[in-house]
VMD Tcl script that draws the C-alpha trace (Angstrom):
set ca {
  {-6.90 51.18 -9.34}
  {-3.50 50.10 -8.87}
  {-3.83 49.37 -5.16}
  {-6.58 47.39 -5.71}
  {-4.27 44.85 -8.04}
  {-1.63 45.15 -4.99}
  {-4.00 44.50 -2.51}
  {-5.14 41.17 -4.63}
  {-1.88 39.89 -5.23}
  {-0.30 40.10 -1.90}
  {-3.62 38.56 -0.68}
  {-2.52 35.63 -2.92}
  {1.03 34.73 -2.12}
  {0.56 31.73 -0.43}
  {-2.06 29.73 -2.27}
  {0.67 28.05 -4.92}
  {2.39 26.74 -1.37}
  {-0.84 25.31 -0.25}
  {-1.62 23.89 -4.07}
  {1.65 22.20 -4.29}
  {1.29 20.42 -0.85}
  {-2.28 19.15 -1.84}
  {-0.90 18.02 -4.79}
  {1.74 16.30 -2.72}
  {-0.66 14.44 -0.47}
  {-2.43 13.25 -3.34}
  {0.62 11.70 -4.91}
  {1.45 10.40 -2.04}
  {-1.70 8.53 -1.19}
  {-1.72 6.99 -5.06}
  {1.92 5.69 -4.19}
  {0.61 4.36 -1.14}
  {-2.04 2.62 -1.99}
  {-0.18 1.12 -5.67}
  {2.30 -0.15 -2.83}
  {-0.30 -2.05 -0.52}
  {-1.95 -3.24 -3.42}
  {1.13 -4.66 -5.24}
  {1.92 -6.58 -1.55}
  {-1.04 -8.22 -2.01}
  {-0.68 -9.40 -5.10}
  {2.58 -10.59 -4.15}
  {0.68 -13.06 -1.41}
  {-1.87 -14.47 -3.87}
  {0.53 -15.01 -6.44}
  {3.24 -17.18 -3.75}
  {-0.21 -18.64 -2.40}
  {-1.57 -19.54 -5.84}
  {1.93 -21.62 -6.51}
  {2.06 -23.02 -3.33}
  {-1.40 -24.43 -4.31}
  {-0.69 -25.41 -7.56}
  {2.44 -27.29 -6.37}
  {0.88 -28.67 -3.83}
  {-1.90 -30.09 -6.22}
  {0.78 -31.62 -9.02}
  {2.50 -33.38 -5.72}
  {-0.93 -34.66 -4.52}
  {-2.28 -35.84 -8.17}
  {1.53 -37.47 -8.71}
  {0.68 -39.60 -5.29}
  {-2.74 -40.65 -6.19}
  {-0.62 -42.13 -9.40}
  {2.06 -43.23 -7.02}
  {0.00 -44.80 -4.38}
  {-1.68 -48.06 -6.43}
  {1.90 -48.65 -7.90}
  {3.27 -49.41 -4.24}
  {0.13 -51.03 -3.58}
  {0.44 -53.56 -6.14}
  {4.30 -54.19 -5.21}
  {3.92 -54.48 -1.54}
  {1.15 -57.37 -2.02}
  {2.89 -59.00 -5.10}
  {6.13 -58.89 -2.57}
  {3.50 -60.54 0.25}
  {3.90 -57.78 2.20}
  {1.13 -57.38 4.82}
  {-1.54 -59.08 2.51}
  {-5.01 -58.40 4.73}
  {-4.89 -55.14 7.02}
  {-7.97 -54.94 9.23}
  {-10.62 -56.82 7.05}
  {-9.81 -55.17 3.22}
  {-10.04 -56.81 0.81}
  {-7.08 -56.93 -1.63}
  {-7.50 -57.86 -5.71}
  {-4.90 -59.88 -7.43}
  {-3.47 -58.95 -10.79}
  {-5.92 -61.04 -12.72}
  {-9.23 -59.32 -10.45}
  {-9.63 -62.04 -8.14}
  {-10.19 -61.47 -4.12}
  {-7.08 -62.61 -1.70}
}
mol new
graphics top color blue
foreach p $ca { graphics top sphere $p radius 0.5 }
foreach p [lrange $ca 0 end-1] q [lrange $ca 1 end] { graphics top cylinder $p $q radius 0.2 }
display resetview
């Protein structure tokens, strides 16, 4: 009986080796893939601001743009440019 429990033990020496190294490669596939993943949430979140900034610049220039309108033509700057038609302050046409 007692070389039957030798014979099972020595036959299973090397499984805690193998164990630990698929424990290993599974660790290291979960850090691997939390990596990638965190890159890419890096690039939407600079893509998102440049967006966003890029929206506030555009809405401050639609807000912008009638202002220097209004003070080129008051100035007489360039008054008709290719058949538009301009309105004075008080909603008359040029």
């Amino acid at each position: 009986m007692r070389s039957g429990l030798n014979t099972t033990l020595h036959s299973e020496e090397g499984s805690m080796i193998v164990i630990a190294l698929l424990v290993l490669v599974i660790l290291t596939l979960i850090g691997a893939s939390i990596t990638s993943r965190t890159q890419v949430e890096i690039q939407i979140s600079g893509n998102d601001s440049f967006h966003r900034m890029a929206f506030h610049l555009a809405d401050s220039g639609t807000s912008a743009a009638p202002k220097v309108i209004s003070t080129c033509l008051d100035a007489g700057l360039q008054e008709n440019i290719d058949g538009v038609k301009y309105l004075k302050p008080d909603g008359r046409r040029r």
